[in-house]
C-alpha positions, 0 to 999 in steps of 0.5 A, a space after each residue: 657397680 659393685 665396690 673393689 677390695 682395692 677401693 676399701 684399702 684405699 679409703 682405710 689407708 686414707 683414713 688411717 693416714 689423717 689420724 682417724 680410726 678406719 672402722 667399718 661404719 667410717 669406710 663405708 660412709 666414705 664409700 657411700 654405701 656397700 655390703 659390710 659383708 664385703 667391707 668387713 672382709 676387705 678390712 680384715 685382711 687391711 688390718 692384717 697386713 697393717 699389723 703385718 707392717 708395723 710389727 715392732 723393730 727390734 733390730 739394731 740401728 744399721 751399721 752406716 747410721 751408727 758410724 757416722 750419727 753416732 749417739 745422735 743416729 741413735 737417739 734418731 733410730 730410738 725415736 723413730 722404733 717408739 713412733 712405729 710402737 705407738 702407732 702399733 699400740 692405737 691400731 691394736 687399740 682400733 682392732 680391740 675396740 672394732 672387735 668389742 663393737 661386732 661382739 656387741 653387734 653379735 650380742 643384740 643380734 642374738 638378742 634379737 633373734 632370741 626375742 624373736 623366737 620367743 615370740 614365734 614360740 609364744 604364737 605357736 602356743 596360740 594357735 596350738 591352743 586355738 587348734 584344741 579349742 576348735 576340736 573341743 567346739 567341733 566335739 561339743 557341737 557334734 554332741 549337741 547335734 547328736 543330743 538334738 537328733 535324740 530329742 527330736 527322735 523322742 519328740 516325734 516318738 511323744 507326738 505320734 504316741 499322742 496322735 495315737 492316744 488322741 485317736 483312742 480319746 476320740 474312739 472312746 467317746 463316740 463309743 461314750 456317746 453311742 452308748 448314752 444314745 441307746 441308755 436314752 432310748 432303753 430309758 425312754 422305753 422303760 418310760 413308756 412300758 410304765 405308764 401303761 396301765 394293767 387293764 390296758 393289756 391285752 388279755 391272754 387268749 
């Protein structure tokens, strides 16, 4: 249930009339509970009307007073002006002091608010730098990808070029060998063409 203008005055009237100071933290204890949204409203206007109240009397004693207590009517209604004062000076005092406490309160509060900006900013700037530093890893890795490409372009370009010159080595050596063949049998030719002897050939017809 939600709490009542009229509940609010009634706890600060309470307070007020046994001497205590009628703050927001002490009504809303005696509430037991409540928005400050709503008490701080509420005693705004309380306190308003309460310094509406007890504005300082400066009119005169009334004329029957005068008449028939004379000095000691005086000295009563004197009396009576300085209570009312006092009392006025400790409510402007609980005023003062309430609105030293919620300048407080606005000050940490803005601290707070402060400190948490400058967190979220701090934050910010990490992940604005994590965000450089994935781009510069994605740009580093799509230059070693195409580095990688390049090489492995160059690595089938070198293994074909050896195919090829392993192919020409092994030309080249079966020519080698086809031509050491026919040098040993021209060899094995000339062998035989020197030992036979002059009368062994034929005579010319």
């Amino acid at each position: 249930m939600a709490i009542t203008k009229d509940q609010i005055f009634a706890v600060a009237d309470e307070l007020d009339a046994n001497g205590q100071n009628a703050t927001l933290a002490a009504v809303r204890k005696v509430l037991g509970g409540g928005s400050f949204t709503t008490i701080s409203e509420a005693m705004t206007e309380w306190r308003e009307r309460k310094a509406a109240k007890e504005t300082p009397l400066r009119e005169p004693a009334p004329p029957s007073i005068a008449d028939r207590l004379n000095e000691f009517g005086a000295e009563l209604w004197s009396m009576a002006l300085d209570l009312a004062n006092r009392r006025l000076a400790a409510e402007r005092e609980a005023l003062d002091a309430a609105r030293v406490q919620l300048e407080a309160e606005k000050q940490e509060a803005a601290e707070l608010a402060d400190q948490v900006t400058g967190e979220l900013e701090a934050l910010q700037g990490k992940v604005a730098a994590l965000e450089a530093a994935e781009l510069t890893a994605k740009s580093e890795a799509g230059g070693l990808r195409q580095q990688l490409a390049l090489t492995g372009e160059r690595a089938a370009t070198a293994e074909a070029r050896a195919g090829e010159i392993e192919k020409r080595a092994d030309d080249l050596n079966a020519e080698l060998a086809r031509v050491n063949s026919q040098n040993a049998e021209l060899v094995k030719v000339l062998a035989g063409m020197a030992k036979v002897k002059p009368e062994d050939k034929p005579e010319k017809a």
